[in-house]
C-alpha positions in Angstrom: -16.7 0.1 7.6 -18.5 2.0 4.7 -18.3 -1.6 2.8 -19.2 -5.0 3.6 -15.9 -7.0 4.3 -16.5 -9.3 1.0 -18.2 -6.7 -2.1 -20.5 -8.5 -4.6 -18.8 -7.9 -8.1 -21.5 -7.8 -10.8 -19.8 -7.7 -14.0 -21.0 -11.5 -15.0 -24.2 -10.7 -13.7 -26.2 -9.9 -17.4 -24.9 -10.3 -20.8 -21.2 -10.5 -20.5 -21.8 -13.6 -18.0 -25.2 -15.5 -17.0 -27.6 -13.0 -18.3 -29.5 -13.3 -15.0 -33.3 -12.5 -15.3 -35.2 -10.2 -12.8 -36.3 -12.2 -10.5 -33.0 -14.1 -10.6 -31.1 -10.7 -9.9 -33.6 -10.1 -7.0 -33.0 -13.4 -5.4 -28.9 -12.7 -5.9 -29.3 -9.7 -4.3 -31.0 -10.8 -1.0 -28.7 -13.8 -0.8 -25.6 -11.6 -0.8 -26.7 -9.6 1.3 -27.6 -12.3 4.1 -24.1 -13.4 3.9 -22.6 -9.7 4.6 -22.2 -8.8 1.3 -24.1 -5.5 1.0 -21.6 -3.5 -1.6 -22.6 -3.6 -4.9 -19.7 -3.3 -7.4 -20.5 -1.8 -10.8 -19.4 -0.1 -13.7 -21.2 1.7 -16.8 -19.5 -0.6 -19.3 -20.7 -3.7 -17.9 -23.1 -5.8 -20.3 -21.8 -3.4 -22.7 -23.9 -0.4 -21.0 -26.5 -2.4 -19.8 -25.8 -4.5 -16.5 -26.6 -1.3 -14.7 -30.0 -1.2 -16.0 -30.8 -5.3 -15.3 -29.7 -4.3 -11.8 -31.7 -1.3 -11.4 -34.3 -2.7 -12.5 -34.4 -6.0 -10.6 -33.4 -3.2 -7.7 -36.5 -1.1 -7.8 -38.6 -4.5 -7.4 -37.2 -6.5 -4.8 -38.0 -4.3 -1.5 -34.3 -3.8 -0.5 -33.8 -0.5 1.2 -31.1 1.7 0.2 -29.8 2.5 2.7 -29.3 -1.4 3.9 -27.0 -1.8 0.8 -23.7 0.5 -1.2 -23.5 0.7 -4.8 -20.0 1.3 -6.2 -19.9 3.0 -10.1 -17.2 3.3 -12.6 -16.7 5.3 -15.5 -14.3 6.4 -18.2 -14.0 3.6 -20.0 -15.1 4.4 -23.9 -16.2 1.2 -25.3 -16.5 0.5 -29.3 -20.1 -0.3 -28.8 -23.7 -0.3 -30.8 -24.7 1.9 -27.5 -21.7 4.3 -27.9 -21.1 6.0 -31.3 -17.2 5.4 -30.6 -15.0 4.7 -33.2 -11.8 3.3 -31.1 -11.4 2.4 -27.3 -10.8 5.1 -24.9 -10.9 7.0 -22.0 -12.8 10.3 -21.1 -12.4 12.4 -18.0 -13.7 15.8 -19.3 -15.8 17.5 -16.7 -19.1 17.0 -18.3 -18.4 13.4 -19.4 -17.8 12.4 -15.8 -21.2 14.3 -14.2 -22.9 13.1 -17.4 -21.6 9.2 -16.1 -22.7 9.2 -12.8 -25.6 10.9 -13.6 -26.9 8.5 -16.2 -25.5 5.5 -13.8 -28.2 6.8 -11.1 -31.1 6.8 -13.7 -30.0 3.1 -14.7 -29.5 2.0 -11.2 -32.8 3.3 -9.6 -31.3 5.1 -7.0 -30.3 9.0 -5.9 -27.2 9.1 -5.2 -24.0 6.3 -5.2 -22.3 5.6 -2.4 -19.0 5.7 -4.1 -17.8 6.3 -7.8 -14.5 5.5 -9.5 -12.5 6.4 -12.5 -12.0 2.7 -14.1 -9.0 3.3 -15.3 -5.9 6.1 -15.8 -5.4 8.1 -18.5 -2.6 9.6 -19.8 -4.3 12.7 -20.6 -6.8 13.2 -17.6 -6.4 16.4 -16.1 -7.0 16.9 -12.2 -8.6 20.5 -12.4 -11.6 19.1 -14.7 -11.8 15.9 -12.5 -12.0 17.7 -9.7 -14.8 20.4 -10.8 -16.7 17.1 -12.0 -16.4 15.5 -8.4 -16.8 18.4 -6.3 -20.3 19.2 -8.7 -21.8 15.8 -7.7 -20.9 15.4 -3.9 -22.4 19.2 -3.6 -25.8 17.6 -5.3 -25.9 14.6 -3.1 -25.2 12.6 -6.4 -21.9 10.9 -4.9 -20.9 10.2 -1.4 -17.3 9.3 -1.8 -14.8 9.4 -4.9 -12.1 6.6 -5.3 -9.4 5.2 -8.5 -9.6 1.8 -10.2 -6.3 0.3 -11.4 -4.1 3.9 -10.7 -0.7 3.4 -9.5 0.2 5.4 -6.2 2.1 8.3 -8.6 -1.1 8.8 -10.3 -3.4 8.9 -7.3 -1.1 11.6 -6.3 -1.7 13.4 -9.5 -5.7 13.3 -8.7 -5.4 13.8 -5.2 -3.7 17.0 -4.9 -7.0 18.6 -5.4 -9.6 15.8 -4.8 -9.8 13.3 -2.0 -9.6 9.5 -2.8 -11.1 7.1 -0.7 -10.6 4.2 -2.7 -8.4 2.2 -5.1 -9.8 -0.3 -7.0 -6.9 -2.4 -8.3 -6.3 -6.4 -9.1 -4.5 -8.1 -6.6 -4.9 -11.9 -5.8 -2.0 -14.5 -4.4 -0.4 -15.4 -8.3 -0.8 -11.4 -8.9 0.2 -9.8 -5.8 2.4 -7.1 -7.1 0.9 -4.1 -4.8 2.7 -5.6 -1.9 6.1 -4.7 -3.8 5.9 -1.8 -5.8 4.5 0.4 -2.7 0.7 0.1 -3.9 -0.6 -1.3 -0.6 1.8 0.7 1.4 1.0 4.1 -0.3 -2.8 3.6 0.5 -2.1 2.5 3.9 -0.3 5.5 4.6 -2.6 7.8 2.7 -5.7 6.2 4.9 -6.9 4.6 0.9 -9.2 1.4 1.1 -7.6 -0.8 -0.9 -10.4 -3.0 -3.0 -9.2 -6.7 -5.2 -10.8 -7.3 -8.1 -10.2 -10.9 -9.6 -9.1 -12.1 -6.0 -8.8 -15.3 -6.8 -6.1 -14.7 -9.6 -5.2 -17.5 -11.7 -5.4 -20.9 -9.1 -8.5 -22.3 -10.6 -8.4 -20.9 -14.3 -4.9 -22.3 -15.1 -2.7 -25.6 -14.8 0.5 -24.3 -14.6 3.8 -25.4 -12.6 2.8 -22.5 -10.2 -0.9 -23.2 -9.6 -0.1 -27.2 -9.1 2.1 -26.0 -6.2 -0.2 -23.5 -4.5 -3.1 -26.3 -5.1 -0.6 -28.7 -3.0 0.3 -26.1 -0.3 -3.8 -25.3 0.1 -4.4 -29.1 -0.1 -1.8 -29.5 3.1 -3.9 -26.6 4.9 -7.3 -27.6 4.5 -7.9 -30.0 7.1 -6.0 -27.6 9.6 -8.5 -24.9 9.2 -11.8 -27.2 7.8 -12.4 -24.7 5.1 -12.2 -25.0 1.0 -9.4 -23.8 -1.2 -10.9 -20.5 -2.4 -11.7 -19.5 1.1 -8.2 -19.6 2.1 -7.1 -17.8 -0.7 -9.3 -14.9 0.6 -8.2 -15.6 3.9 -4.7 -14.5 2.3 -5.6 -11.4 1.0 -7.8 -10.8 3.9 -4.7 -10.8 6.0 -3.0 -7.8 4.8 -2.6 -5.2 7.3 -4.1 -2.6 4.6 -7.5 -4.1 5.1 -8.2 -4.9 1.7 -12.1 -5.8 0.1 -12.4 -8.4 -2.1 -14.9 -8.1 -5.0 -16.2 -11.4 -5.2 -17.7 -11.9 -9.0 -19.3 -15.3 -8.9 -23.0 -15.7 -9.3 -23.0 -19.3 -7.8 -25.2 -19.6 -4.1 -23.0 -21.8 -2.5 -19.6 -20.3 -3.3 -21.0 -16.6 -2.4 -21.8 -18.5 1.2 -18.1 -19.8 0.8 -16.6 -16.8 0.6 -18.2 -15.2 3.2 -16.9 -17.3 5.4 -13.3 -16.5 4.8 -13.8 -13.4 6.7 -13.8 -15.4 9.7 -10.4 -17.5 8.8 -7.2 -16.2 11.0 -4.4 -17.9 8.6 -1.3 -18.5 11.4 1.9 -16.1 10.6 4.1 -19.1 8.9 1.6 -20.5 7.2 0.3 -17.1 4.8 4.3 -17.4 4.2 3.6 -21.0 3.2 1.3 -20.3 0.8 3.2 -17.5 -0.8 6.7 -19.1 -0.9 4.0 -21.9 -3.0 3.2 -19.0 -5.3 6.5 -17.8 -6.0 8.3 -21.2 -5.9 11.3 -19.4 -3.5 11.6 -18.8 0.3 11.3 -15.2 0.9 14.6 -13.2 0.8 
């Protein structure tokens, strides 16, 4: 695989979350990556432009080698920001606004080249040709290594991918938002050969107390002593089941629940009982 199994989501990891010093980023970094998790999800907006840099710079420091670790990018996104001179949330794919991106993600994240960058979200007036001369510029100068979507439905991958190749599509999908598995999503990128990462993979179960969440907790709470493991690392175990092979992006900055996690990779959920725990979810037997 190109990335680790579980992918380290760093969105929470400066100011729009713990504000993590250096040497606490450092420390992060080498206990992800003793537990498998050596991809490094990003995007320029993070920290409202800055996460990047707190990364990079904790990066440059610790004595990880590149090339023992990826680093995912994102860009597009136009924040109203005192770092951005915009005047109302947008999105930009212009040619030079995309090289410009990647290029000034590189310089923040102390490295040469990203291992794979994605368009955060779609626009309605991105326009293939100039996304394409933007992508094909930086693969040719070793800038890029692969090119991916974030949250693009499979009509609009189609759209980009006519003159581009996409690796990856970053999209959320969790057990209370599981959507892909029904709208073609997850069967369009199987069949187009499209790694399929989860953001949020966790959905709703432990932010909400709902009729729905109580009855997914119960199902979990019936499953746990069958397969010694915690709720949240069934709940990947779920996701981790799909036949399109999907990544979680994992986005806490606790120790002990990044060790969790990683060991849902190793969790075989029986047939009848992943249909357990969905039926929980959508309070119905399957069809």
């Amino acid at each position: 695989m190109k990335y680790s199994r579980l992918i380290a989501g760093t969105m929470t990891w400066g100011v729009w979350g713990k504000k993590l010093r250096k040497n606490q980023i450092i420390d992060l970094m080498q206990h992800c990556i003793e537990q498998n998790l050596t991809t490094f999800d990003h995007a320029d907006i993070y920290g409202d432009y800055t996460t990047e840099t707190d990364f990079g710079d904790a990066f440059a420091e610790s004595g990880i080698k590149r090339d023992h670790i990826q680093v995912i990018s994102k860009c597009g996104i136009q924040l109203i920001s005192k770092n951005r001179s915009n005047s109302v949330k947008h999105y930009n794919y212009d040619t030079n606004y995309i090289i410009k991106s990647a290029e000034e993600s590189l310089k923040k994240l102390k490295t040469d080249y990203l291992d794979l960058l994605l368009l955060h979200r779609p626009s309605p007036l991105m326009q293939p040709d100039e996304i394409t001369e933007a992508i094909s510029n930086l693969k040719k100068r070793g800038l890029i290594r692969d090119f991916g979507v974030s949250n693009f439905t499979p009509s609009q991958v189609e759209l980009i991918s006519k003159s581009i190749d996409i690796s990856v599509n970053q999209i959320e999908f969790s057990l209370t938002q599981h959507k892909a598995m029904h709208n073609g999503s997850l069967d369009h990128m199987i069949t187009k050969n499209i790694t399929p990462m989860a953001w949020s993979p966790l959905g709703n179960v432990f932010r909400e107390d709902t009729e729905q969440t109580r009855r997914i907790h119960k199902q979990l709470g019936e499953l746990l002593d069958k397969y010694n493991v915690t709720e949240d690392q069934l709940l990947l175990a779920w996701t981790l089941k799909h036949p399109s092979h999907i990544h979680p992006v994992v986005g806490t900055t606790t120790k002990k629940r990044i060790t969790d996690a990683a060991k849902a990779v190793h969790i075989e959920l029986e047939l009848e009982d992943w249909f357990k725990i969905l039926e929980a979810c959508q309070g119905h037997e399957v069809a």
